[in-house]
N, C-alpha and C positions, 0 to 999 in steps of 0.2 A: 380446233380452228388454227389452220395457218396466216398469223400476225405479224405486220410488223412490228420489229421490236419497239418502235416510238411509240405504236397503240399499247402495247405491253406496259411499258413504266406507265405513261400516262393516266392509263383508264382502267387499272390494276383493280383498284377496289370498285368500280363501279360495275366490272366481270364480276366479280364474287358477288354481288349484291343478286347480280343479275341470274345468277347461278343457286343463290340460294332463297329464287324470289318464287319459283317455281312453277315459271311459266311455260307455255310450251314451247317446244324445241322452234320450232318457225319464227315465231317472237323473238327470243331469246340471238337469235341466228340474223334476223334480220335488224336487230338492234345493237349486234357487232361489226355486221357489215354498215352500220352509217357509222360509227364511231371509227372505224377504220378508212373511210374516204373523206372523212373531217379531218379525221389526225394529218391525213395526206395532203391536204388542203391549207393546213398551218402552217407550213412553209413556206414561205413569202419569196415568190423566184426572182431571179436577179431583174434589175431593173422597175423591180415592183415596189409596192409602199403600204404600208399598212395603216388603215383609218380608223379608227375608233369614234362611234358617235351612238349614244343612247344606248342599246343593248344590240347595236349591231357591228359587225367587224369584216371592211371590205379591203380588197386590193386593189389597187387602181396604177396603172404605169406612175410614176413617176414626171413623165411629160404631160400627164392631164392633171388637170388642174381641180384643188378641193377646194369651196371655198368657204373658210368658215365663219364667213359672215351669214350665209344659208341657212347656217344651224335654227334660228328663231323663225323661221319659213317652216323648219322642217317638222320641230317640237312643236310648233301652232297647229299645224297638221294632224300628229299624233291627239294632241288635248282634243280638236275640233272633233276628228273623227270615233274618240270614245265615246264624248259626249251624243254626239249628232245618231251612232249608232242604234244606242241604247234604246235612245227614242223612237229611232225609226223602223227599228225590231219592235217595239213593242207596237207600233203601229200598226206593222204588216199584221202580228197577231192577233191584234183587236179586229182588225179586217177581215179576216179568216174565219174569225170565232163570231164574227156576224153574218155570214155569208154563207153559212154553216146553220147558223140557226135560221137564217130566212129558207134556206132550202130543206128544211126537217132533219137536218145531219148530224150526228153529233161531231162535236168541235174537234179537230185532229190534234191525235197526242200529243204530237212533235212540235216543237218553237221551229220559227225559219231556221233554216242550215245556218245562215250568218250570212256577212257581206258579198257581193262580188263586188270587185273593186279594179279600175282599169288606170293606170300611170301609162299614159301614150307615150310620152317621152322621160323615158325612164333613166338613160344614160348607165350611169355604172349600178343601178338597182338597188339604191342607200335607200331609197325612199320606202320604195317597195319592203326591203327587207325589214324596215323597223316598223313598219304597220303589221308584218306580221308575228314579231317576235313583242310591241309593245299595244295592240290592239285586237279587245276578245273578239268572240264573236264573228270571225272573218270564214269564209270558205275558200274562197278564192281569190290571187291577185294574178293580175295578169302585168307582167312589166316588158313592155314594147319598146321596142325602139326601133329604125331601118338600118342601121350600120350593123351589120356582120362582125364588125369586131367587138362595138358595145354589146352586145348581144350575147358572144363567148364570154365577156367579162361579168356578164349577170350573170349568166349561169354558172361560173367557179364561183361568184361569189353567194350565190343559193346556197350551194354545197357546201359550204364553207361554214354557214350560218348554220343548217341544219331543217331549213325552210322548205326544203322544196316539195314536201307536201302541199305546201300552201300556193308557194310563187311558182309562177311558170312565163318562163322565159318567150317572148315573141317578136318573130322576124318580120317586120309590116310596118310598111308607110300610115301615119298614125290618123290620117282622114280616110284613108280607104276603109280601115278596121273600122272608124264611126261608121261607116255607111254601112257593111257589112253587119253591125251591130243591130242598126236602124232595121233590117229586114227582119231581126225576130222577134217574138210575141212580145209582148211588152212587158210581162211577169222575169223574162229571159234576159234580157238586157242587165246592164251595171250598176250596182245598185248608188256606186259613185264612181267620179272621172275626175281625174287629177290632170291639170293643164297647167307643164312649169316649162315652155321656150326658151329659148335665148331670143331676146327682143320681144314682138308679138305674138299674140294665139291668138291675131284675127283668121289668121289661115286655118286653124283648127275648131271653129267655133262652131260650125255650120255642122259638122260632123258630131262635137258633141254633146250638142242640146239633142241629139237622136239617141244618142246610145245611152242616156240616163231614161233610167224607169222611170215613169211619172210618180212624182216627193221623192227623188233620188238626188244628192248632192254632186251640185261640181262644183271642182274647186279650178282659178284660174289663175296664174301671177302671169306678167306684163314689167319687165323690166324696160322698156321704152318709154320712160318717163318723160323724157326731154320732148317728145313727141306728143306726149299728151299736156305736158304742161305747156305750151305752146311755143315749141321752139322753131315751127316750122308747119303753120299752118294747111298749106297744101298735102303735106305728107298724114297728116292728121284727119283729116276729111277725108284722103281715099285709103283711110285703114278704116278709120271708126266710123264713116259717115257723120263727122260733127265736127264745127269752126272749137278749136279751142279754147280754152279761157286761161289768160295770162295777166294774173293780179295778186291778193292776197292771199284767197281761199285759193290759188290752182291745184293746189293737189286733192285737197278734195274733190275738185272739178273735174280732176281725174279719173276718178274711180266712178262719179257720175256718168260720164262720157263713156266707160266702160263695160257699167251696167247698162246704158242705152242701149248701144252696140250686140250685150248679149243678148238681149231681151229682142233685138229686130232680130236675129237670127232665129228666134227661138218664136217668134209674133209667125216666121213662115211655115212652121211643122203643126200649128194650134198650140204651141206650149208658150209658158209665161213664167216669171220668176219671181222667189220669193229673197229675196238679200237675208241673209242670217248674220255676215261680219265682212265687210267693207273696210280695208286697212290701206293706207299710203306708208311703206316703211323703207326707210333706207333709199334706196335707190331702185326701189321694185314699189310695184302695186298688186294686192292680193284679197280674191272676194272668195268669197264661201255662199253658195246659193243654192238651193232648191229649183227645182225645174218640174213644174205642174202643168196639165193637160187639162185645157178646157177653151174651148173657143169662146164663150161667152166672156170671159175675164179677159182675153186678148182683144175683145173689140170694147174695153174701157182701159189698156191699157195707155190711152191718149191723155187719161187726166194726171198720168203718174210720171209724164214725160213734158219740157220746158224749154221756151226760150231765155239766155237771160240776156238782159237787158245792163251793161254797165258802162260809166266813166270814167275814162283809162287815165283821169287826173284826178279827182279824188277820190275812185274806187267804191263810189255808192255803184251798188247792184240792184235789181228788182228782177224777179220770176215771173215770166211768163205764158202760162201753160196751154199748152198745145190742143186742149182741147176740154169742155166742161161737162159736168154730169148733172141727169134731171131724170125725168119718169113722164110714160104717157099716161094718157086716160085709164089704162088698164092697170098699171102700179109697177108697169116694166122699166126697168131702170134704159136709158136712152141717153146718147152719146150724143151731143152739139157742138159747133166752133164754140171755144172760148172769145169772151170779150177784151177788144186788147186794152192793156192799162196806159193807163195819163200818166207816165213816168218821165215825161220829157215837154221842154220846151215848143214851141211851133216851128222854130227852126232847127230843131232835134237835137239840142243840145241840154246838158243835163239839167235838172230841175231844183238841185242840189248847190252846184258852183256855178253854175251859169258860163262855164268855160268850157267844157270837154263839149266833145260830142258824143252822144251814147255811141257804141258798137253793139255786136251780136254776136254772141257763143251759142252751143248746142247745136242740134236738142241733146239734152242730158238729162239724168235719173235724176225726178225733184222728190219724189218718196220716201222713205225713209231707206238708209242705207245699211243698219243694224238690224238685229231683233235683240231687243232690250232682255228679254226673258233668257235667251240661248248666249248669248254675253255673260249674263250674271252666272250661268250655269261653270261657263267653262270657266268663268274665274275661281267658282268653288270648288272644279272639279282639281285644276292647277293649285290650289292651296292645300287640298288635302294631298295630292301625290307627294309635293314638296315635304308635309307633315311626316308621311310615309317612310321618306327617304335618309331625311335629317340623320347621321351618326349612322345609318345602316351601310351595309355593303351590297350592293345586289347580288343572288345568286342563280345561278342556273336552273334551280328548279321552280324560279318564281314563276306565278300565273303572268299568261300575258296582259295588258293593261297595270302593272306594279313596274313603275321605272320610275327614273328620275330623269326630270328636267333640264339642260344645263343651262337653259335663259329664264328658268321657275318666277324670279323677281321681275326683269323685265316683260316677262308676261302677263306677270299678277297686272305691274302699271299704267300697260299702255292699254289691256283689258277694261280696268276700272277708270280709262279715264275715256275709252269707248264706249261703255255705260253710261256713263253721266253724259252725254252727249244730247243737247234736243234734236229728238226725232224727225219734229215736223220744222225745224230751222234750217234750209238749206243756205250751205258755204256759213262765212263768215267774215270781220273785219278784224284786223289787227289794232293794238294799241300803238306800235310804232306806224306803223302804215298810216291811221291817223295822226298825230302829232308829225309826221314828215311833210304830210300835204298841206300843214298851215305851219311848220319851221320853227314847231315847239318841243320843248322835252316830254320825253313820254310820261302819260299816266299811271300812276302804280294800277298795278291790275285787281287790290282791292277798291282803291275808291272810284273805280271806272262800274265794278258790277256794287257796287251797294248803291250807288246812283239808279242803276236800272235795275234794281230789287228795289228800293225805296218807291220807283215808279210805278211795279204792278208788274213788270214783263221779269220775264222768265229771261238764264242767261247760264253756258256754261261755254268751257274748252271745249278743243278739238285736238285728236289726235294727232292731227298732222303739224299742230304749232300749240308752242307752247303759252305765245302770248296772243292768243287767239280771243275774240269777242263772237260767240255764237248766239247772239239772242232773235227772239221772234218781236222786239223792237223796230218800228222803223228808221230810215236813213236818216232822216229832219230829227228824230231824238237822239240822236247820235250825235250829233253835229249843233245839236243843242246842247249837250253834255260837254261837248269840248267847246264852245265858245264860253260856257260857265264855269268851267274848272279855269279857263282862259283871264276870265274876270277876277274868279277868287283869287288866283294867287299870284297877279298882280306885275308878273311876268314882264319888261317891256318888250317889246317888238323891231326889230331892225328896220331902217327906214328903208335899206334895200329891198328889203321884203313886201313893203308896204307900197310899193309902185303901181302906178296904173295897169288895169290888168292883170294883176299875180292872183295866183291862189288865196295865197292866204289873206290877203284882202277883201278878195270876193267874198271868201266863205267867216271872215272875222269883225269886218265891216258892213262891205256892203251888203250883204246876206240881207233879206225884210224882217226875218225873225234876231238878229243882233242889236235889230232898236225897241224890239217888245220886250216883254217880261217873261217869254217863256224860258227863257236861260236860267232868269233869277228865279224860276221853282225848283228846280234842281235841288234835290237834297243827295248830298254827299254823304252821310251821318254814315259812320259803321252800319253794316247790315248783318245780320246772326249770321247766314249764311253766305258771308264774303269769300270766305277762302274756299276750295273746291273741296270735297272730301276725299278724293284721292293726296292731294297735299297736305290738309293734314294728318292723314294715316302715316306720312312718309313714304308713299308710294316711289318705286322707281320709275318714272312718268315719262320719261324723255330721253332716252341714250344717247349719251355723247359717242359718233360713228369711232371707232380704233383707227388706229393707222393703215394707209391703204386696202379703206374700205372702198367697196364696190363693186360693179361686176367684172367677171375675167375677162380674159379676149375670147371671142368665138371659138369653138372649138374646128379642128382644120382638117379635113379628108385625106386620107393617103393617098400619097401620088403614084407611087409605083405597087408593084406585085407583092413586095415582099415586107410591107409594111412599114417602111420609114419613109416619112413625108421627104418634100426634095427642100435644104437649108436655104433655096438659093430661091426659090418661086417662095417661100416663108418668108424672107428677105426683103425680098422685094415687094410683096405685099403688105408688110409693116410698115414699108418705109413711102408709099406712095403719098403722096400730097394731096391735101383738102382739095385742092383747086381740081385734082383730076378725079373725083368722084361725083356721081351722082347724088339728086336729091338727097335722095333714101337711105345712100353711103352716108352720106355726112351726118344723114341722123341717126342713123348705128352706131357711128362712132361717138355722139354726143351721148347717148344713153348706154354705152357700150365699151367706153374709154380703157383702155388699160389700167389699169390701178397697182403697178409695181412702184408708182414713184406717188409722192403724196405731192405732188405737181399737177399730178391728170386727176387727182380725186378733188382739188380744190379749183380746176378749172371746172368740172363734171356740177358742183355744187353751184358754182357762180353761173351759169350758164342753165340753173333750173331757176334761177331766184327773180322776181321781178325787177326792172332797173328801175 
């Protein structure tokens, strides 16, 4: 074989291996031919860069941007999709192997080929290439994108990798391919769909609730936060179809509001969704869901969908569900209006402080937003990798699925503290959130939940806040706990505070339950289980974001023929003013902010936070 010399030094003893392994000449012949267009592929050409992430190694210009905040997006992925795999292979085989025997057959030898797996928007192919170098089981990935030039840049960077067995590069607008998908058999279709935009994937959602096999996963992120946490109501409603909610819990109300969104997309094909892991992280929103086929499950999915009902001054909420479930004479389960709840005054002001007026959010996802069993799994799957990896080197011959983690701890904790989550407690209150609305210092957040363990009700965190109150308690025990923790310890009160009409008057005084005795039940007493178990394992529960954290700027089309954008139409497009943008502009920019300067990631944060 005529080599170059760099394959020559390089892969020196791996020829001899290969030569004394004695295979046949066609083997042998076409496993120096890929070692020889890798070798040629390590070269990193001028203007390029080299990226190192998980077991994969891309080139990406130098003017595109990597961001390695993504990383924990990316390895969430990895974990999800071995775990979710595994299962789902053995699924399909159980499936077969009954289907098999109903029809007199004997059971076919062969396990499924493995995954097909479809990344619509694939960009430079990072993603693509570590599911194939770090997840078994795979047949095929398909990495799409519509630019022509990301497109050349997957494909060097396949070859590079050594993948392109697996990954195959694709030129197509990434809703046309759903729909295209949509027209084959349903066994044919993807067996998962990876949906990571810049800004929304409401544009792409319609197309891939079709191209997943029925129990096929998609996966979805949504870095338009600011938009769903309610920065901008109208723009929110004709993306998601739902009024926002902007209080405590908003980010959770995010990802609610998002599974609504999918699930109407997917209510119009007869499909329905099953949530496996619902995350609010960083400056993105990201679910993991299942997509199943059945019309009958679609005409109850009304009871699994909510109005809420809150007061935008002391942020009690109540759920209102869009519709309730019964059975006729015959024992068929049967779908009716729900009854609306008495969560308000007669003049519609809250029932709570007697000041606000309630408002309306939604509809949003009141269901459960995890599956508690597929949670626990991937935390053990992530514990043992990291065991794996500990003091090892990875090598090249490892199996796929054997890699290392580089966010392993922040996974373990933001996992296990998604776990302990109550399922059937949608949103939540905060501890400062209360103590701000009656002008108190905050309650340590052990003697806030052994109050409401001492009570009988159940209570844990949330992911999205660290000092978060998620119980299946009511508002009026809430608010009974902070008028008695108010009493114990004796705290005086500002007479400014205490004005006719203020808050904390209403709800500290004049309240009807501040002259009973329900305050004085309250038992404070240590509770066994006050501290969460993730905090005391020392979980790493909550990441403090790094310096210019957030998302990059949009990425930018080339203007001319030859491939260099124009510095001057890039110019002046950075520099244009709020004032002369559209709605829509302005909420790109809110959730979409540059983050070169740790100016735009702390205006980006103040601008998601409630006032």
């Amino acid at each position: 074989f005529q080599l170059p010399r760099i394959v020559y030094i390089t892969s020196s003893f791996r020829l001899i291996s290969l030569a004394r392994s004695c295979l046949p000449i066609a083997t042998v012949a076409s496993s120096v031919r890929r070692m020889s267009i890798q070798a040629e592929f390590q070269c990193i050409p001028e203007g390029m860069q080299l990226v190192e992430e998980g077991k994969a190694k891309i080139a990406v210009p130098k003017d595109v941007f990597y961001n390695p905040v993504q990383v924990f997006n990316r390895d969430l992925t990895m974990a999800v999709l071995n775990v979710f795999g595994q299962q789902y292979l053995a699924e399909l085989a159980g499936r077969r192997e009954k289907r098999a025997q109903q029809q007199s057959e004997p059971p076919p030898k062969q396990q499924p080929d493995g995954l097909r797996i479809l990344e619509a928007l694939a960009a430079t192919g990072l993603r693509s290439i570590r599911i194939a170098k770090e997840v078994p089981n795979v047949a095929k990935i398909v990495a799409n994108d519509n630019s022509e030039e990301a497109v050349r840049l997957i494909k060097s960077n396949i070859v590079r990798n050594g993948v392109d067995e697996l990954v195959e590069a694709s030129l197509n607008d990434a809703v046309l391919l759903g729909h295209q998908c949509a027209r084959l058999p349903p066994d044919e279709r993807f067996d998962v769909v990876d949906l990571d935009p810049y800004g929304s994937a409401v544009p792409f959602l319609d197309s891939a609730v079709q191209a997943v096999r029925p129990g096929g996963l998609l996966c979805v992120t949504c870095t338009d936060t600011a938009v769903l946490c309610g920065s901008a109501f109208g723009t929110c409603y004709g993306r998601y179809g739902a009024v926002p909610y902007r209080g405590a819990g908003m980010h959770e109300a995010s990802l609610r509001v998002l599974l609504q969104c999918v699930q109407s997309h997917a209510s119009r094909h007869s499909r329905y969704i099953e949530p496996l892991l619902s995350l609010s992280v960083d400056f993105y929103v990201r679910i993991y869901l299942r997509v199943h086929r059945g019309q009958g499950e679609v005409k109850k999915i009304g009871r699994r969908l909510a109005m809420l009902h809150y007061c935008p001054e002391c942020d009690s909420h109540w759920l209102q569900p869009m519709s309730d479930c019964g059975r006729d004479k015959a024992g068929q389960v049967l779908m009716r209006p729900a009854r609306l709840l008495g969560v308000g005054s007669a003049n519609g002001r809250c029932g709570q402080c007697g000041i606000g007026r309630l408002q309306l959010a939604g509809p949003m996802w009141s269901d459960s937003i995890h599956s508690v069993d597929f949670v626990r799994r991937l935390v053990d799957f992530v514990r043992r990798q990291r065991a794996s990896t500990v003091g090892e080197i990875a090598s090249e011959t490892e199996q796929p699925g054997c890699f290392e983690l580089a966010s392993s701890d922040r996974l373990i904790g933001l996992l296990s503290v998604a776990a302990e989550e109550l399922p059937d407690a949608p949103l939540f209150y905060t501890l400062d959130g209360l103590a701000r609305a009656v002008k108190r210092s905050t309650m340590p957040m052990k003697v806030a939940r052994s109050a409401l363990l001492n009570a009988g009700y159940r209570v844990s965190i949330s992911h999205c806040e660290g000092n978060a109150i998620k119980t299946d308690a009511p508002a009026s025990f809430l608010w009974d706990m902070v008028r008695a923790h108010y009493r114990q310890s004796g705290e005086q009160m500002s007479e400014r505070h205490l004005g006719e009409g203020s808050l904390p008057k209403a709800l500290l005084v004049d309240h009807p339950a501040a002259a009973g005795d329900g305050a004085a039940s309250i038992d404070f007493s240590l509770h066994l289980h006050a501290e969460p178990p993730s905090k005391a394992d020392g979980l790493l529960r909550f990441h403090k974001p790094p310096p210019n954290w957030g998302p990059k700027p949009r990425a930018k089309r080339k203007a001319n023929g030859d491939g260099a954008a124009s510095t001057a139409e890039a110019n002046a497009a950075t520099a244009a003013a709020p004032d002369d943008l559209t709605e829509d502009q302005n909420d790109d920019e809110l959730s979409g902010a540059f983050c070169g300067e740790e100016e735009s990631a702390k205006k980006y944060k103040e601008s998601s936070s409630p006032s």
